[in-house]
C-alpha positions as MATLAB code, in Angstrom:
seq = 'XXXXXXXXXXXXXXXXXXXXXXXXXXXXXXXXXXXXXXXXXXXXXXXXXXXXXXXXXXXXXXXXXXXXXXXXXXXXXXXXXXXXXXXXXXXXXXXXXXXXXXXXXXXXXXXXXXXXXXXXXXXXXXXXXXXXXXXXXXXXXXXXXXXXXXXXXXXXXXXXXXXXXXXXXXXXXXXXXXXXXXXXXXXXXXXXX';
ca = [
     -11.555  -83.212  -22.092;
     -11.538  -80.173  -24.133;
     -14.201  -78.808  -22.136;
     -12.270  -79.367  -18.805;
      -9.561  -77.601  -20.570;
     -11.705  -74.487  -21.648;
     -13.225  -74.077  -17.923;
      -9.918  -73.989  -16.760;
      -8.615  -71.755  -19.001;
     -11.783  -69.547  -18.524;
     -11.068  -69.582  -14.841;
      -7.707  -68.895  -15.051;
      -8.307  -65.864  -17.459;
     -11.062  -64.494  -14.558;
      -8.640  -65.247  -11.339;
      -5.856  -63.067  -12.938;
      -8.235  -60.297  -14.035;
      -9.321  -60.350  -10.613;
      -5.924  -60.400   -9.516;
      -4.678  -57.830  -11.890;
      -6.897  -55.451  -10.891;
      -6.701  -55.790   -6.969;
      -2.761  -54.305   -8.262;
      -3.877  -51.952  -11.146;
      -6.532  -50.150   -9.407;
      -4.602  -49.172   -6.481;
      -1.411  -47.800   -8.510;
      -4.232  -46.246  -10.798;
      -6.014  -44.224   -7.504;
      -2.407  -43.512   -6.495;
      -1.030  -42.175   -9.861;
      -4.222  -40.175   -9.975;
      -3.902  -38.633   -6.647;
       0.297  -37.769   -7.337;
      -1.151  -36.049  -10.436;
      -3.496  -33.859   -8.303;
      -0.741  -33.056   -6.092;
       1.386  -32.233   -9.113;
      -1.234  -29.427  -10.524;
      -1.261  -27.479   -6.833;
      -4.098  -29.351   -4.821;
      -3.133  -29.857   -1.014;
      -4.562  -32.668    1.088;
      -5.027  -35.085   -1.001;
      -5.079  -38.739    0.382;
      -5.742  -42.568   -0.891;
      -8.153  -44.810    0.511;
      -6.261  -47.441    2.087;
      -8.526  -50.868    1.854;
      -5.991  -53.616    2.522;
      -2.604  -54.634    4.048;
      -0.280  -55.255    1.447;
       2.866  -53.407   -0.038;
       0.535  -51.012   -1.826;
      -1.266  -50.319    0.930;
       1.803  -49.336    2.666;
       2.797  -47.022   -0.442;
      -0.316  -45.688   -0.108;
      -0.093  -44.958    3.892;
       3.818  -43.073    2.781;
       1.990  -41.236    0.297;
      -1.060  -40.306    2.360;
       2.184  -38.894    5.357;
       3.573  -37.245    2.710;
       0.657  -35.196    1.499;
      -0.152  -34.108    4.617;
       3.063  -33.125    5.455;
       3.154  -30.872    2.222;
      -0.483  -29.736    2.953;
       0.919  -28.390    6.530;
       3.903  -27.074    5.215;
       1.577  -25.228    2.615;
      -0.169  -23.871    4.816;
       2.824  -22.940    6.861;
       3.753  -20.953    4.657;
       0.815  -18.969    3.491;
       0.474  -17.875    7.102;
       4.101  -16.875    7.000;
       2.954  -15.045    3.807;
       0.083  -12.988    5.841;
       2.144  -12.770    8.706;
       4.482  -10.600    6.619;
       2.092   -8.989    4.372;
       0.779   -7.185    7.600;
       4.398   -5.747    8.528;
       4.705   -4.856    5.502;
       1.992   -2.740    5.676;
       1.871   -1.483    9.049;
       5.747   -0.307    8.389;
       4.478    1.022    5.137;
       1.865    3.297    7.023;
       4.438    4.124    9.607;
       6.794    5.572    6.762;
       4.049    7.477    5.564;
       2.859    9.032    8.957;
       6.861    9.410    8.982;
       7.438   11.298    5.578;
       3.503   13.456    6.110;
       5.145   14.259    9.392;
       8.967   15.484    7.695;
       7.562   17.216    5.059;
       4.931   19.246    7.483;
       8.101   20.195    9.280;
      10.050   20.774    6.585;
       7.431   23.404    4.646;
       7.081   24.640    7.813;
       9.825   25.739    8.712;
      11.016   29.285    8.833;
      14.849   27.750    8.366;
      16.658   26.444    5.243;
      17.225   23.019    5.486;
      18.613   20.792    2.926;
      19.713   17.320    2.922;
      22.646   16.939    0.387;
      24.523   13.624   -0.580;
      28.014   12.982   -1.800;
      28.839   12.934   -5.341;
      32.400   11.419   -5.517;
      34.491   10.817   -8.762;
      36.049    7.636   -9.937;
      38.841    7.643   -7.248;
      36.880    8.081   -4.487;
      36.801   11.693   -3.980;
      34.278   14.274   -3.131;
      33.772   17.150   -5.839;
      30.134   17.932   -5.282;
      26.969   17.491   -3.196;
      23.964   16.644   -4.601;
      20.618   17.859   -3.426;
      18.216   15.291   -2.159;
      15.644   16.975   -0.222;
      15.299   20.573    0.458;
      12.673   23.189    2.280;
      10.565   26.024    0.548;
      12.371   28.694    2.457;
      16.401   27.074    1.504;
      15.204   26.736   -2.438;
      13.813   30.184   -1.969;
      17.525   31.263   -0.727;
      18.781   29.831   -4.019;
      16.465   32.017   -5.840;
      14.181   28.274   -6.505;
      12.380   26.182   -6.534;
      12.517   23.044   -4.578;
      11.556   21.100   -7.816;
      14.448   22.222   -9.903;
      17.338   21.669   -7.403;
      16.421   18.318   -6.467;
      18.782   15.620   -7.957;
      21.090   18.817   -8.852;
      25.124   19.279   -8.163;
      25.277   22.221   -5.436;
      28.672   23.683   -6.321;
      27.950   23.161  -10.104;
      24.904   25.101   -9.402;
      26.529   27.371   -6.801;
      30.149   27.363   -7.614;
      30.921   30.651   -5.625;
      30.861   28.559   -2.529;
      33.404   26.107   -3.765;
      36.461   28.496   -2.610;
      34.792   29.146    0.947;
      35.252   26.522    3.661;
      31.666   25.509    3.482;
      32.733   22.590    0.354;
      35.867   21.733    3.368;
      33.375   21.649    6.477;
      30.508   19.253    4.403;
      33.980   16.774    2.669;
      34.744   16.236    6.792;
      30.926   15.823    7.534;
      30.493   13.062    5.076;
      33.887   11.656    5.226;
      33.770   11.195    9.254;
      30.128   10.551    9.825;
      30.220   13.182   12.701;
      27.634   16.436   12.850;
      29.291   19.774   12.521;
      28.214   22.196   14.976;
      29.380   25.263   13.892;
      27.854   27.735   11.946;
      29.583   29.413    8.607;
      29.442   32.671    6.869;
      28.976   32.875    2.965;
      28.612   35.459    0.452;
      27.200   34.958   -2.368;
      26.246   36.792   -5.719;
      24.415   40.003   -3.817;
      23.505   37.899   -0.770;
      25.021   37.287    2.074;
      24.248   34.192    4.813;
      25.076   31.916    7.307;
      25.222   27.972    6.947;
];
């Protein structure tokens, strides 16, 4: 009797071993694979050998990762998609600035770009230069160097009293060009703006 007893124990020891592992290997391929997925890798899948719940897991799983691995990709095309604007609107603004600055150095005529400098209620009390031509630094006695990110009437304060600081406050205030041309004297020079 005792040795009916330790077959049957024996057998029942090897049936749930066998069972156990028809549900431990599964969850074990399927933790493995979320752990892949976790570290970066796209496309991973599980091998799908039966019809049970796991095997349904498995199938959600498997629809998810390919879902993520198209959506991965997706994006990395998105990615190169924009990298090449970037770059073509990069080489445009070069061409653009090679072509401005040819123009600019060029050019027989001052010009100068100036932006407002307002103070803390709003109002304009200078002009700052931005961008200016050889030949308009050169009419400042210049360089184009050293007036760059300077205040114009601070520099130039003669021409605060003349309607050229009136004419540039309504050009920046109203967004409009001013087509008119105005006469300033300064130090031993005299000019038109």
């Amino acid at each position: 009797f005792a040795l009916v007893i330790s077959l049957f124990l024996c057998s029942v020891l090897m049936l749930s071993k066998m069972l156990g592992s028809l549900v431990t290997r599964p969850l074990l391929k399927l933790s493995a694979a979320m752990q892949r997925i976790a570290k970066g890798e796209t496309g991973v899948q599980v091998k799908v050998n039966s019809q049970n719940e796991l095997a349904m897991i498995a199938e959600v799983f498997n629809t998810m990762s390919k879902d993520n691995s198209r959506m991965h990709q997706q994006l990395k095309d998105i990615n190169t998609a924009l990298e090449k604007q970037i770059l073509l609107k990069s080489e445009e603004l070069n061409q653009s600035e090679s072509l401005l600055a040819s123009v600019l150095s060029s050019s027989q005529d001052g010009i100068m770009v100036l932006k407002t400098v307002p103070d803390q209620g709003g109002e304009i009390v200078d002009f700052e230069w931005v961008m200016a031509n050889p030949k308009a630094a050169a009419d400042f006695a210049a360089e184009v160097s050293t007036i760059i990110g300077k205040q114009f009437f601070r520099r130039e304060p003669t021409f605060r009293n003349q309607e050229l600081f009136q004419h540039l406050c309504l050009v920046a205030k109203t967004d409009s060009p001013l087509n008119r041309e105005i006469y300033c004297e300064f130090e031993n020079k005299r000019g038109w703006f």
